[in-house]
C-alpha positions as CSV (number, residue, x, y, z in Angstrom):
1,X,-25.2,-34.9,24.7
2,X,-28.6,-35.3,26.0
3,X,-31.6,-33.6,23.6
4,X,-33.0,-30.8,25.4
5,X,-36.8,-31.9,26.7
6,X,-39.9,-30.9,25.3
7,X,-43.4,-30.7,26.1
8,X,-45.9,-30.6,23.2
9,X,-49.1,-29.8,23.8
10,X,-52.4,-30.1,21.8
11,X,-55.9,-28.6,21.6
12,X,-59.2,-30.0,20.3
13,X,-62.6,-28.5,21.4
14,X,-65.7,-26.1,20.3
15,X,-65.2,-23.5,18.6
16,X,-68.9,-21.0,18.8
17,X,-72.1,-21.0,20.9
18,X,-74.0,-22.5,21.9
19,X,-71.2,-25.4,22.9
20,X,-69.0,-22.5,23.5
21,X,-70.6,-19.9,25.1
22,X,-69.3,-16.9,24.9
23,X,-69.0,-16.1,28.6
24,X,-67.1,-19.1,29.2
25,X,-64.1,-17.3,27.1
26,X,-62.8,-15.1,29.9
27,X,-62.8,-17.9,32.1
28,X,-61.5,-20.7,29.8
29,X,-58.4,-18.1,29.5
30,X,-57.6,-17.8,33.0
31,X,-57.6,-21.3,33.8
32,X,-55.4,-22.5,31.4
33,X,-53.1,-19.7,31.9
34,X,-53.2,-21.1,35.5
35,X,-52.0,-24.3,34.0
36,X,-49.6,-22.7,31.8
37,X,-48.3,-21.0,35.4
38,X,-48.2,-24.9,37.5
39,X,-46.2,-26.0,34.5
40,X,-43.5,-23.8,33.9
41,X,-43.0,-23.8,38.0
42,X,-42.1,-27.2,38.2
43,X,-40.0,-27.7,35.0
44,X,-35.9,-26.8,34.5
45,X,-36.6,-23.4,33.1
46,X,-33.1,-23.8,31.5
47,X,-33.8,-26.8,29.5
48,X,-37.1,-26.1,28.4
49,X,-39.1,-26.3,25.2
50,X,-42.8,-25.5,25.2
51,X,-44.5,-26.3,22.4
52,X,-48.4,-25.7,21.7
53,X,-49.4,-27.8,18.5
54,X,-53.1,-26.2,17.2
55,X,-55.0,-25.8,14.1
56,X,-55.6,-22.3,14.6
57,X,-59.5,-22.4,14.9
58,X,-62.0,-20.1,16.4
59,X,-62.8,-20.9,19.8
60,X,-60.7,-23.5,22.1
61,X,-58.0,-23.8,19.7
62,X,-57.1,-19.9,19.7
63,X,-57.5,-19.7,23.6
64,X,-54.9,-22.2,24.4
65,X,-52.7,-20.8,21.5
66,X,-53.0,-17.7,23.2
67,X,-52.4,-18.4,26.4
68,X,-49.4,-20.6,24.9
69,X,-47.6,-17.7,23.6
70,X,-48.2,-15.6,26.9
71,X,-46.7,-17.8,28.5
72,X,-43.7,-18.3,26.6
73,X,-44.6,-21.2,24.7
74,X,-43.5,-21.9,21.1
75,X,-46.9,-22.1,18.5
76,X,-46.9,-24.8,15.4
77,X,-50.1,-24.5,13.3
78,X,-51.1,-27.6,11.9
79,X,-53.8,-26.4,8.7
80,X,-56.2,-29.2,7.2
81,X,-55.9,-27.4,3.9
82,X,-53.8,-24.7,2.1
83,X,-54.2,-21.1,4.1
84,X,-56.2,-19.6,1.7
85,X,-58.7,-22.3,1.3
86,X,-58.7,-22.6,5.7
87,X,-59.6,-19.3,6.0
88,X,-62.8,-19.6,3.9
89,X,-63.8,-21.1,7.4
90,X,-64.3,-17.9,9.4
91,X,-66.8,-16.3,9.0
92,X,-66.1,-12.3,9.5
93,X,-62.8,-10.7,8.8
94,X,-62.0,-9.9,12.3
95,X,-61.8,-13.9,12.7
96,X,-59.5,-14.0,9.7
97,X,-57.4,-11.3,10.6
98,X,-56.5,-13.5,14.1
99,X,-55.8,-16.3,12.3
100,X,-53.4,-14.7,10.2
101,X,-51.7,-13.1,13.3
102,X,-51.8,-16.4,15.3
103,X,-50.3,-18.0,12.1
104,X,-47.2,-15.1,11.7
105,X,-46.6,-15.8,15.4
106,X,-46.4,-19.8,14.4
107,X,-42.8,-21.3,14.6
108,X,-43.9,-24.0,11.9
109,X,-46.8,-24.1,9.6
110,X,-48.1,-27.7,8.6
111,X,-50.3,-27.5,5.6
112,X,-52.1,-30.8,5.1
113,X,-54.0,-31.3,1.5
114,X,-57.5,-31.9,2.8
115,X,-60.1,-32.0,0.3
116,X,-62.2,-28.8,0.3
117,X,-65.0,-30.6,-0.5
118,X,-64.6,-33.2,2.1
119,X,-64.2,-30.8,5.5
120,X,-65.1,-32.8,8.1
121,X,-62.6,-35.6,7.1
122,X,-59.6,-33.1,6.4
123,X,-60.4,-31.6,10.2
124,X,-60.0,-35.3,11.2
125,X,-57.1,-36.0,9.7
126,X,-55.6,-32.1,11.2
127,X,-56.8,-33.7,14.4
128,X,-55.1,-36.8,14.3
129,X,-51.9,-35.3,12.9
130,X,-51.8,-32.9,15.9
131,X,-52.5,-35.9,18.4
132,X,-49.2,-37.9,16.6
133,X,-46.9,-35.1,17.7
134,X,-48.2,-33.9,21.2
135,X,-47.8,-35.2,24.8
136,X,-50.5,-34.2,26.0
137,X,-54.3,-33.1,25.1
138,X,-55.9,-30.0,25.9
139,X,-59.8,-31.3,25.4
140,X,-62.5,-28.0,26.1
141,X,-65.4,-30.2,25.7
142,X,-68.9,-30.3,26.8
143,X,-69.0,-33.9,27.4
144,X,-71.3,-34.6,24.9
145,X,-71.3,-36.8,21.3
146,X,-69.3,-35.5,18.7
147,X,-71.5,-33.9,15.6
148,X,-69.6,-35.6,13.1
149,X,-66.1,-36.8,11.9
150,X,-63.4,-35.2,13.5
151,X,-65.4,-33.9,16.7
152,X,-63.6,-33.4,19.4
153,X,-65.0,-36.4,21.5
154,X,-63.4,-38.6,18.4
155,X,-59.9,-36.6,19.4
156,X,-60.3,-37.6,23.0
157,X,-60.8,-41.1,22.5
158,X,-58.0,-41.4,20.1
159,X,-56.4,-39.5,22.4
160,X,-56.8,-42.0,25.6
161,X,-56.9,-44.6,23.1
162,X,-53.0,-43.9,22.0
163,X,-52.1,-43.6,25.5
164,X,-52.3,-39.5,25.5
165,X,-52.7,-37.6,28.6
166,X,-55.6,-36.2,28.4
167,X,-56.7,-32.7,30.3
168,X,-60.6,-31.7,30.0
169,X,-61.5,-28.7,31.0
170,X,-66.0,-28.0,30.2
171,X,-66.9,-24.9,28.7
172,X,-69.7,-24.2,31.1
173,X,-67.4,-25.2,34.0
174,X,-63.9,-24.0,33.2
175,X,-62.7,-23.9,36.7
176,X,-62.8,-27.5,37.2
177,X,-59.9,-29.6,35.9
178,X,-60.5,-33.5,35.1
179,X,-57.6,-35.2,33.6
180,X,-57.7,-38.7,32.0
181,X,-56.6,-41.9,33.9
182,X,-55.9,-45.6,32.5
183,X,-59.2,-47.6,32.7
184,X,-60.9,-50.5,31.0
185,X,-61.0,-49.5,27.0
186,X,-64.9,-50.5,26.7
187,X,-65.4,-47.5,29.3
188,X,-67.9,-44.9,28.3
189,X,-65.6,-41.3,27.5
190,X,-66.5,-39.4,30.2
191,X,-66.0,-42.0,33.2
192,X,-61.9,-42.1,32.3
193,X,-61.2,-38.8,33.7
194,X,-60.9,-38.0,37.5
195,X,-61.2,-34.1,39.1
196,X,-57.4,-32.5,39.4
197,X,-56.3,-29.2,39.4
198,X,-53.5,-27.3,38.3
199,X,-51.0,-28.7,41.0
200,X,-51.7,-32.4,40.2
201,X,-51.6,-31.6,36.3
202,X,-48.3,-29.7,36.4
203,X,-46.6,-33.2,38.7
204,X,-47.8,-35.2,35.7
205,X,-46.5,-32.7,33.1
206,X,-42.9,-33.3,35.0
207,X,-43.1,-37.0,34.9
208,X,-43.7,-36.5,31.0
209,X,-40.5,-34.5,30.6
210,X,-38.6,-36.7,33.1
211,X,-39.4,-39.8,31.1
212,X,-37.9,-37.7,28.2
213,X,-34.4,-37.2,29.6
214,X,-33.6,-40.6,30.3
């Protein structure tokens, strides 16, 4: 019997302002639902297993996980630490009480046992657990250096680096669509990607699952 196809999908990117402006949230929305849409159209609706992998976190990663679920997707929450210690994290209740819907919509729940007094690396290692079990990269990124460990331009790179399609979308420019292409490893981040859009994305996302159910 031949194992039914999925695709798996990732996030990484900004969570607040200023790298996330607030006005680019609408927008962000709408173009990945746009992708969501390309995808779906070119895949065997019966055989199909959609799959958004995401940490659940303000910002990019609930806008994809969103969007996911509108679209039909299944969620799995991948959590640098236990819940209750991840939603010290947000800030105002209205932030927690999303989480914790996003999280009862969740298929699976991966708690990882990050130290809460070492953040940053227990984001990294959420990040580079989600990368190990997704097809594809969902980056919303401004381009820039990450801040510290676990940033999202250290998820792209080990992204392209483990041979990860890559789709960046900027904050400031959500209606342009870059995806990642294989290039010379010493290449600076931002010169691996060339302009798509959701046509060009959603042929790749095929060749993905076709590879799949050989």
């Amino acid at each position: 019997m031949t194992a039914t196809p999925r695709l798996r999908i990732g996030v990484t990117g900004h969570r607040v302002p200023p790298k996330l402006p607030e006005t680019s949230e609408a927008p962000l929305r709408d173009r990945i639902d746009r992708l969501f849409a390309a995808f779906i159209a070119v895949l065997d609706e019966a055989d199909r297993d959609y799959i958004i992998v995401s940490s659940l976190a303000e910002g990019s990663d609930r806008i994809v996980s969103e969007a996911g679920l509108a679209a039909g997707f299944r969620l799995e929450a991948v959590l640098p630490f236990k819940q209750s210690e991840y939603a010290r994290d947000f800030a105002t209740d209205a932030s927690r009480r999303e989480f914790e819907r996003l999280l009862a919509r969740a298929s699976d729940v991966f708690e990882l046992d990050g130290a809460s007094d070492q953040r940053p690396r227990a984001y990294e290692a959420a990040g580079l657990f989600m990368l190990a079990n997704v097809d594809l990269l969902i980056a919303i990124w401004d381009g820039q250096p990450a801040a510290g460990i676990g940033g999202t331009e250290e998820i792209v790179n080990r992204a392209i680096a483990d041979g990860r399609v890559v789709i960046w979308i900027e904050p400031v420019h959500p209606h342009a669509i870059k995806i990642s292409a294989p290039v010379n490893a010493d290449a600076r981040p931002k010169t691996r990607f060339h302009p798509a859009d959701a046509a060009s994305v959603a042929q790749v996302v095929k060749k993905i699952i076709s590879r799949q159910a050989r």
